[in-house]
N, C-alpha and C positions, 0 to 999 in steps of 0.2 A: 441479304443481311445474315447477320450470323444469332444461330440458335443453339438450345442447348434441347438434343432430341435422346431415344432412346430408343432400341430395337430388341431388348428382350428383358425380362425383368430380372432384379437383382439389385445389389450394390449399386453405391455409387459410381462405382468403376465403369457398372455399363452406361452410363454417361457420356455423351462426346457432343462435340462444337462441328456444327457443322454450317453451310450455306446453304439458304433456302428462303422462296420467295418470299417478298414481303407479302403478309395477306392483304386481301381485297377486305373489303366492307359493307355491309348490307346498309339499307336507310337508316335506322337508329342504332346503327355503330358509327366509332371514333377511334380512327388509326393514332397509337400515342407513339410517341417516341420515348422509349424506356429510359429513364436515368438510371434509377433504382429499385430492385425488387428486393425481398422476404423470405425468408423460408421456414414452410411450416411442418407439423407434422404430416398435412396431408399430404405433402408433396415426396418425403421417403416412401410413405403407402402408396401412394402411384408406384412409385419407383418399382418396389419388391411384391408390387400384389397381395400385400396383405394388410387387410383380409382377401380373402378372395372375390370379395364381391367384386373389387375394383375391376376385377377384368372384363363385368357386364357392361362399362362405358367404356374400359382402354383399349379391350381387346382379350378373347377368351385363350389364347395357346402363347399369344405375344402381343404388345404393342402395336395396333396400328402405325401403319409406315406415317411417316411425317408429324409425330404427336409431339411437342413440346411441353416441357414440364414448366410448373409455376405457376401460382394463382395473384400472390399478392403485386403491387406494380404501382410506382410512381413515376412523373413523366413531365414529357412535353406534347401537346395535340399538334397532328402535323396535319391530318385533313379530319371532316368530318362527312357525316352520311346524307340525301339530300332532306332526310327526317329529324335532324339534330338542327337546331335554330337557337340554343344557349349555350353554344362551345363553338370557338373558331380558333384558327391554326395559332399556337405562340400561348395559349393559355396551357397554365401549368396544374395537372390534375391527380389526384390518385383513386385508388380503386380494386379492385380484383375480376380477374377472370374465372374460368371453370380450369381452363389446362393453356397454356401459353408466355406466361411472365418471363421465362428465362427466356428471353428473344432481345434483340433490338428494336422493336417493333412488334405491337399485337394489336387487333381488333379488338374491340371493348362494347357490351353495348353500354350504351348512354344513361340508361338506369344503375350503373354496376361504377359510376365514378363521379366525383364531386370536385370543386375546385379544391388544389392544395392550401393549407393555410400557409399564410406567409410566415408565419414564424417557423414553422417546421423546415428544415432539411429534408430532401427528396428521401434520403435512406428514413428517418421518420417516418414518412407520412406514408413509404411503401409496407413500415412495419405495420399499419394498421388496420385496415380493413377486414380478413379472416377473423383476429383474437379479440378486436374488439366490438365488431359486431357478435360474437361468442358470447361476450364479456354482458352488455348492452341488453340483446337480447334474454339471453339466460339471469339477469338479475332482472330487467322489467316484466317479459312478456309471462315466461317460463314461471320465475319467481315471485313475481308481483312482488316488488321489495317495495318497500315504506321507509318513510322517516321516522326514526325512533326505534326502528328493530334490530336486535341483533344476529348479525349476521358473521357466517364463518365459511371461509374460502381454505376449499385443499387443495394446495397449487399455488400458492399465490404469488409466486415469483419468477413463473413462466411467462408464456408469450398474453396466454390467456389469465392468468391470475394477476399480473400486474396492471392487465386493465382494470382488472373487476374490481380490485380493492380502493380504486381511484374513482369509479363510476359508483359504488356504491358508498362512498363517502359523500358523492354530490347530491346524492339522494337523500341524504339523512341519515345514513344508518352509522352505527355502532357496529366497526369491523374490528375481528379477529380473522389474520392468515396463518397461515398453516404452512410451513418451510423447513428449510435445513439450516444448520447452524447458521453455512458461510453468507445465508441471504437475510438471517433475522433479520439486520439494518436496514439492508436495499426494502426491505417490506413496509420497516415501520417508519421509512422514509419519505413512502408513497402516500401517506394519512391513516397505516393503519393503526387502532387503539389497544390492542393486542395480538403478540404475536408469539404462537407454540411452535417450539424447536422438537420437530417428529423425532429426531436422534435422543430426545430427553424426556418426551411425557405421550400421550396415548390421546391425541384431542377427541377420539369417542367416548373417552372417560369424562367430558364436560356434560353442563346442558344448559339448556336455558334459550337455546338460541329460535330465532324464529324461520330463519332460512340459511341452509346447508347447500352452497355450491362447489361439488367435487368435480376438478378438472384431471386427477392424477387416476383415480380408477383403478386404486387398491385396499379397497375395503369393499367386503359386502354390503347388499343394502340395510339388511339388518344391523350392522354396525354404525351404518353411517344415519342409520334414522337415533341412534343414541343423544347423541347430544341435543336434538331437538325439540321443541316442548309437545304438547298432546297437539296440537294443530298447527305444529312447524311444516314448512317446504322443503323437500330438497329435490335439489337438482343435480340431474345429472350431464353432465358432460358428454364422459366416456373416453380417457384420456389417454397419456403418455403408458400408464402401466398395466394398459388395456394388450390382449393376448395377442400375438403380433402374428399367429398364424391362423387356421380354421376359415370358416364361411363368413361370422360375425365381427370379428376383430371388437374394435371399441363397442361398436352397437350393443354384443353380447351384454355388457352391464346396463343399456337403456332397457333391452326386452326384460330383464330379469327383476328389473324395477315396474314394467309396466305390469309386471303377472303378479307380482308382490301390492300394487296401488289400491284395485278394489275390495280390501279386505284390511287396510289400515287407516287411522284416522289421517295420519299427517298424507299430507299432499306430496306426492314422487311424478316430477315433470323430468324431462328431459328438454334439450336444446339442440338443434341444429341449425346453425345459424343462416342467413338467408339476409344477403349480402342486397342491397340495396342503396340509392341515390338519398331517400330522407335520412335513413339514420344514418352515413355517411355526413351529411351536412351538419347533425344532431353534433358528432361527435367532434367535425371540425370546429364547429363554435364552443366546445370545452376547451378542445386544444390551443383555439386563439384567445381565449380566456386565462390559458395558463391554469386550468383545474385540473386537466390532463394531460399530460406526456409520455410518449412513448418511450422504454425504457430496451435500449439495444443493447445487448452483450457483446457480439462481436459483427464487425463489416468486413468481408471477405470483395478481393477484385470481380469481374467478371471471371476472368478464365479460370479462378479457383473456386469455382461452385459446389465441384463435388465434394470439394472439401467441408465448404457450409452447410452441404444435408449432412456428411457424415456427421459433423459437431449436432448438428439439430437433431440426429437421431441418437443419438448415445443421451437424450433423454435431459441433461442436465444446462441447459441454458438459461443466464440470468436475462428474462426479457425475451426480445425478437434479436434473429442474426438474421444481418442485412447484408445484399447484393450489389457493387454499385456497376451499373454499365457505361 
């Protein structure tokens, strides 16, 4: 089959197509047939190693030989493992991996993927998995958001903000996102109830709100605890405008919030989201609901991928850029 692997880090350019086995599969894995992948931010910091932590699983001088890049992944199941008994071949799923999407083919395990909904298109439903368990996560677990709160999203017109201004509307709350001019619309198109253009006003200069999710990662935390009331949350991400080189990369504004937490009243969580089978199924029945849709900026072929990290790393995408194979 053919993959999209990497042998040293850097650019896109070190990117190349090459042939290699299809993988095997352990018991509670499920060999998919890739239609459609996603591309996120984690997958440039694969790429370039940065932060540097990345090299602790890729590989410390270089890449390990044979690694494929790609997390996100929608499909067709072509076998299953002899531990998997609610997936058979010709069912159509989506999902994420750890590293593998840009393939024809990847193992999956069986926790890490849910049935497609039908209404979604494979390039959909491959946008979803990473940003909106981000999304999900960081507004329930991280946030604890409520119905009736106001709540304010920095990002909101990314991979990960356009879930979140959609998922916390199901919730109940009263959203303001936080964007650039050319996305006001696409935002407050999503259900949001207000919407600040960062090129025209200062959204730390608000308040009132009860929970603060920053997905962009360019404000202190001192600033971004501004808007919030004396026992507001915020959360943090740790995002696109997170420092793209050193040991910490994005983490760096989670640590700098956890050392800031015991010594203020509002609440400073952070998120890393943690990709799983129920809130997968959670999110499909929004999206078969029509409460949720995944909002795609661009869909790039297979053989021009590098093309689609390079657009995904230059920071400014409306939505998820999707892969089709």
């Amino acid at each position: 089959m053919k993959a999209w692997t990497w042998d040293r880090y850097g650019p896109p350019d070190v990117l190349a197509l090459k042939d290699v086995d299809v993988p095997d599969i352990a018991p509670r894995e499920v060999l998919v047939r890739v239609r459609a992948a996603s591309v996120n931010p984690y997958d440039w910091r694969h790429l370039r190693a940065h932060p540097n932590l990345v090299r602790l699983s890729a590989g410390l001088r270089r890449p390990r030989p044979g690694l494929v890049l790609g997390a996100d992944l929608a499909g067709v199941v072509e076998r299953v493992g002899d531990g998997v008994t609610d997936l058979r071949p010709g069912d159509e799923v989506f999902g994420e991996v750890a590293l593998g999407a840009f393939a024809e083919a990847v193992a999956v395990p069986r926790d890490r993927l849910a049935v497609k909904p039908a209404r979604l298109s494979f390039e959909q439903a491959a946008s979803v998995s990473m940003a909106a368990h981000t999304a999900l996560q960081g507004l329930r677990d991280a946030g604890r958001i409520a119905a009736g709160q106001r709540v304010l999203i920095n990002g909101a017109s990314g991979g990960v903000g356009t879930f979140a201004v959609q998922l916390a509307r199901t919730f109940g709350a009263e959203v303001t996102g936080v964007c650039s001019t050319r996305n006001v619309e696409l935002v407050r198109s999503l259900g949001a109830d207000d919407v600040v253009d960062y090129t025209r006003a200062d959204f730390t200069e608000r308040d009132g709100y009860d929970l603060l999710m920053d997905i962009v990662g360019d404000r202190s935390t001192a600033r971004l605890r501004r808007p919030l009331t004396r026992r507001g949350t915020l959360v943090i991400v740790g995002g696109i405008a997170s420092p793209r080189r050193g040991l910490l990369g994005p983490a760096g504004q989670i640590v700098r919030g956890a050392l800031v937490a015991p010594f203020v009243r509002q609440r400073i969580a952070h998120v890393s989201w943690k990709p799983n089978s129920a809130d997968l199924r959670f999110l499909a029945d929004l999206m078969e609901k029509e409460q949720v849709t995944p909002v795609i900026d661009r869909t790039y072929p297979f053989a021009d991928l590098p093309e689609a990290v390079r657009h995904v790393e230059g920071g400014h995408a409306r939505g998820k850029v999707a892969v089709t194979v």
